[in-house]
C-alpha positions as CSV (number, residue, x, y, z in Angstrom):
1,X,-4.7,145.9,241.5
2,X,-1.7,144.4,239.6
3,X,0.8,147.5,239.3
4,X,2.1,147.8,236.1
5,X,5.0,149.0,233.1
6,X,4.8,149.0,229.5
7,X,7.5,149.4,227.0
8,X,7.1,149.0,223.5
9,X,8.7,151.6,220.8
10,X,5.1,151.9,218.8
11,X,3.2,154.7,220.2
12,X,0.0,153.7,219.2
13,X,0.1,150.3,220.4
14,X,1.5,151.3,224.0
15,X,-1.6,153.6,224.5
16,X,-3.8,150.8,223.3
17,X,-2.0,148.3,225.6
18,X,-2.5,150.9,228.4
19,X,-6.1,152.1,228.3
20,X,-6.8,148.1,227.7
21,X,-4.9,147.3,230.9
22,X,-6.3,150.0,232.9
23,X,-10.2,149.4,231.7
24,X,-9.7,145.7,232.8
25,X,-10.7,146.8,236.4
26,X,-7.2,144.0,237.6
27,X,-4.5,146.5,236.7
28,X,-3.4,149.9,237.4
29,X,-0.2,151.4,234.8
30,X,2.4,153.3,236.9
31,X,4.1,154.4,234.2
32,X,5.2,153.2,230.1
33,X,8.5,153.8,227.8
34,X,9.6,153.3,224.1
35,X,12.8,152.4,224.5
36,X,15.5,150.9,226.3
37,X,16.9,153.5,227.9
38,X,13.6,155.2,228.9
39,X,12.6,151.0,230.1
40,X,15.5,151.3,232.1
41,X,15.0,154.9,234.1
42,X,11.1,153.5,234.5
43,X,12.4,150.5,236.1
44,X,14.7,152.3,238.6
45,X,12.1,154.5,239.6
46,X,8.8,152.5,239.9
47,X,10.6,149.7,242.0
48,X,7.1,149.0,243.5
49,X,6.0,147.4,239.9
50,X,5.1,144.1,239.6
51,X,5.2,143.6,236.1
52,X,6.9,145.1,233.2
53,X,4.8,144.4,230.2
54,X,7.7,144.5,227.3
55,X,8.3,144.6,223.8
56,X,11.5,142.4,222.7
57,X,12.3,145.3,219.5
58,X,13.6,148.8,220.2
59,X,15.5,151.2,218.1
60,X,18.7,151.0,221.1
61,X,18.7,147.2,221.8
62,X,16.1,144.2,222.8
63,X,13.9,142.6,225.5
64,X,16.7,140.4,225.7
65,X,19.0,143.5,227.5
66,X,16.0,144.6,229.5
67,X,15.8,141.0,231.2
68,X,19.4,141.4,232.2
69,X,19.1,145.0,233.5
70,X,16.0,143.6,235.5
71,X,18.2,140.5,237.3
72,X,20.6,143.3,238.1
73,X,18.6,146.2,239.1
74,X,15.2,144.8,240.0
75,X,15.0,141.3,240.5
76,X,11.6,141.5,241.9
77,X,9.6,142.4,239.0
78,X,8.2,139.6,236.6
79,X,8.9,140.2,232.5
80,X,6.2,139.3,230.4
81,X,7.3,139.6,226.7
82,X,4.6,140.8,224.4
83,X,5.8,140.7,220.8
84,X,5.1,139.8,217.2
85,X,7.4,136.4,217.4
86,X,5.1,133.9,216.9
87,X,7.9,131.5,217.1
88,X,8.2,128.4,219.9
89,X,12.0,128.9,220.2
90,X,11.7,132.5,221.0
91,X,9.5,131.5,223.9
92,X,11.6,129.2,225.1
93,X,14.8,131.3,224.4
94,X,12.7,134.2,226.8
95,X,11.7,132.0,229.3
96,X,15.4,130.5,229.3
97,X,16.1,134.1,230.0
98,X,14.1,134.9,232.5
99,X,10.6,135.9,231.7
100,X,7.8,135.1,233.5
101,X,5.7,134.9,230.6
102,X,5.8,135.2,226.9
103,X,2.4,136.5,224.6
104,X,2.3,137.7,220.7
105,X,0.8,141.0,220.4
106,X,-2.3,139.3,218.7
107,X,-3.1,137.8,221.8
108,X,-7.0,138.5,222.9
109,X,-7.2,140.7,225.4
110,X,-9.2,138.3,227.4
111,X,-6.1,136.2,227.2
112,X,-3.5,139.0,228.1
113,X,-5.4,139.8,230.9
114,X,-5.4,136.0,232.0
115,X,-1.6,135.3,231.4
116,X,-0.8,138.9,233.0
117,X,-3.0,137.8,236.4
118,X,-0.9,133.9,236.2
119,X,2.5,135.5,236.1
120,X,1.4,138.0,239.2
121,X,0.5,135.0,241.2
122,X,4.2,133.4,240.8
123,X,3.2,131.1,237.6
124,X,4.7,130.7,233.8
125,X,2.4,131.9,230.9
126,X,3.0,131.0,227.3
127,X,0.2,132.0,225.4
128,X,-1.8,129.6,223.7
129,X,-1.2,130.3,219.8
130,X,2.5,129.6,220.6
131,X,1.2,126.1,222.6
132,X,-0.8,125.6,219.1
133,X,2.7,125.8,216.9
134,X,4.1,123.4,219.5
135,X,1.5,121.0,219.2
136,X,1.4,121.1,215.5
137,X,5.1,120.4,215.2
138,X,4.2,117.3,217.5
139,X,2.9,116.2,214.5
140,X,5.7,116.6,212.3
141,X,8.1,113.3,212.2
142,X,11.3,114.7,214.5
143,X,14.2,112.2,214.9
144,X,15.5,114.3,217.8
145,X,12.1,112.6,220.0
146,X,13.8,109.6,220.0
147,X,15.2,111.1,223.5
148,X,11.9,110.4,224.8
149,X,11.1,107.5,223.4
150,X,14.0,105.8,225.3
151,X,13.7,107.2,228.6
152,X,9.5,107.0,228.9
153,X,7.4,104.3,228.4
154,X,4.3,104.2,226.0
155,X,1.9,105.6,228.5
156,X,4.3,108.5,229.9
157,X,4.6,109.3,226.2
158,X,0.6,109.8,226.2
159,X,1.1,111.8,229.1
160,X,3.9,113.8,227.6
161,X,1.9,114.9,224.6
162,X,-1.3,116.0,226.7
163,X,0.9,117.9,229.0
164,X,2.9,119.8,226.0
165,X,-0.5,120.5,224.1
166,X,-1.6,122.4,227.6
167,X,-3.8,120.1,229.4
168,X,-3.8,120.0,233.6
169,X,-3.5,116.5,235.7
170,X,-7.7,116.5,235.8
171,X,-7.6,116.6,232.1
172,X,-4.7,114.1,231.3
173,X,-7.0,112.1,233.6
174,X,-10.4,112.3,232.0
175,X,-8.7,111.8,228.2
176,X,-6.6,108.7,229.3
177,X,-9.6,106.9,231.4
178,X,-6.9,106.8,234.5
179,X,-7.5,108.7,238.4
180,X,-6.0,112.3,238.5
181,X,-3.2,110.4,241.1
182,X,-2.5,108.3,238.4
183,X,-2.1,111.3,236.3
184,X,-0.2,112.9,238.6
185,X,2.0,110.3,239.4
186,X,2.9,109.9,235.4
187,X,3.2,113.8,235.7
188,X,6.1,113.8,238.3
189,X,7.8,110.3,236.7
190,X,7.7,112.3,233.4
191,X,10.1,115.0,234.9
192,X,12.5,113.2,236.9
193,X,13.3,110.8,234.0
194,X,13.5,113.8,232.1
195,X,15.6,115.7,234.5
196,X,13.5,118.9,234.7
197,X,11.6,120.8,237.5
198,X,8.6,122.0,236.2
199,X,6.9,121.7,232.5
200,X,8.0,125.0,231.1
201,X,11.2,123.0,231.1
202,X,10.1,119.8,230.0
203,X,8.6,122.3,226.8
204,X,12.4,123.7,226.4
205,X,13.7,120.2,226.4
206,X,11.1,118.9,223.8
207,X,11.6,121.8,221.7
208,X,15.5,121.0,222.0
209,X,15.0,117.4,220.5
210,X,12.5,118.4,217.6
């Protein structure tokens, strides 16, 4: 069982959150908050807790502060930011901050669940309505993507796309006719050329050059 905190100032929605998690027979609540302060006392005595499920809005500061407190105080738990910021740069600007993952509070359960179970096993979640906005602004003509177009070739830029829209090596594969080494190889030239470690970066970079 994944041990668990909540914080989020609305009452109502905490609860819900709660009985949700504890019903989904993967996670057990130690304890919840409503505010910054209360986040903060939680975290210093349930030091066992894996993840802190957290709001970014209180009425005495932000997500933003708890993330800090939490590199300071209790650098082993993972942050996963469950909000009603629908937008790609706050995802980006939470990950970039150190959150382990980053959901909208309209998020399916099935998928909360999901992201919750990723981030316990040492992975990134961005849930996937925020992946939608990302790949619809791929759409959108952005001058700044010029970056990529001079440092990838054609087929990397195929790759790229695929990769940003959510799809794994297997899948890049099967869409672009080519073996999953193939894949895999455009994968890993894609983020050296790009200077990044991981796709969760290469997402922060492409969001920089929109």
């Amino acid at each position: 069982m994944i041990k668990i905190l909540v914080a989020d100032d609305h009452s109502l929605l905490r609860e819900g959150v709660v009985n949700m998690l504890q019903l989904s027979g993967k996670c057990t609540v130690l304890a919840e908050a409503g505010t910054v302060a209360e986040t903060k006392t939680m975290l210093d005595k349930h030091t066992d807790a894996e993840i802190l499920l957290c709001d970014i809005n209180f009425p005495d500061g932000d997500g933003f502060e708890v993330l800090e407190y939490c590199k300071t105080y209790n650098k082993s738990i993972k942050v996963v930011l469950l909000t009603m910021h629908d937008k790609s740069s706050y995802a980006t600007k939470a990950i970039d901050a150190g959150a382990k993952g980053y959901l909208t509070k309209d998020t399916p359960k099935e998928e909360l669940i999901a992201g919750i179970v990723s981030v316990s096993q040492g992975k990134k979640y961005i849930g996937q309505n925020i992946m939608s906005n990302i790949v619809e602004n791929m759409n959108k003509p952005k001058v700044g993507h010029d970056f990529f177009k001079q440092v990838l070739s054609k087929r990397e830029l195929e790759v790229l796309e695929l990769i940003v829209e959510g799809h794994d090596t297997d899948e890049i594969a099967a869409k672009l006719f080519i073996s999953e080494k193939t894949a895999a190889n455009y994968r890993v030239s894609i983020l050296q050329k790009c200077d990044v470690k991981n796709v969760v970066q290469l997402i922060k970079l492409y969001l920089q050059h929109a």
